[in-house]
Residue, then its C-alpha position, 0 to 999 in steps of 0.5 A: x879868203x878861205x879856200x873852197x873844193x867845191x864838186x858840181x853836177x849839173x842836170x838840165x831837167x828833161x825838155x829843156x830848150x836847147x838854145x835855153x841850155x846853149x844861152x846859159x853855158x855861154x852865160x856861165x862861161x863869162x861869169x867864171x871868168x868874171x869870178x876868175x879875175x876877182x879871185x872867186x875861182x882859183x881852179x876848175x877841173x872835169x874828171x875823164x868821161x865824167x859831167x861833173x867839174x870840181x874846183x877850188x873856190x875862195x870867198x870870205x866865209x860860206x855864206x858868201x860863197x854860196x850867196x855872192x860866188x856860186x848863187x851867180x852861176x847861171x847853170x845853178x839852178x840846175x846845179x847840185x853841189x858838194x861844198x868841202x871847207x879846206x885849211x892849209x896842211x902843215x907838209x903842204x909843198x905849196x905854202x908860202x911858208x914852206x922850206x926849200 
């Protein structure tokens, strides 16, 4: 699977229910974990004092990405998204390739 930085900003739209609101971050806790377990969602992050998350997200090619991975979130629609292709780099001290 190609990897994914993915940075997501939700906006609840003014006059949103707030059991709406709770029904849906329960729901969206589920599905990450749901997209955790089939390796979708490698890592998630929320920078300090910020309402936004940034993960890093693996699929097959963008279209499934935003199609099958992160079209299924339940707070999408609400979401906006900045999607950033990574590639493995060469002084990467995480590769499975690197030398000790």
């Amino acid at each position: 699977m190609n990897e994914y930085l993915v940075e997501l900003t939700t906006r609840i739209p003014e006059g949103t229910d707030p059991a709406e609101v709770d029904r849906r971050r329960a729901a969206e806790a589920v599905r990450a974990r749901e997209l955790a377990a089939t390796g979708h969602l490698g890592r998630l992050w929320r920078p300090v004092g910020e309402l936004r998350s940034i993960g890093l997200w693996r699929a097959d090619d963008e279209a499934e990405l935003h199609e099958k991975v992160l079209g299924t979130l339940p707070l999408r629609p609400w979401m906006t998204l900045v999607v950033t292709p990574l590639e493995p780099h060469p002084n990467d001290p995480g590769r499975a390739d690197a030398k000790a």
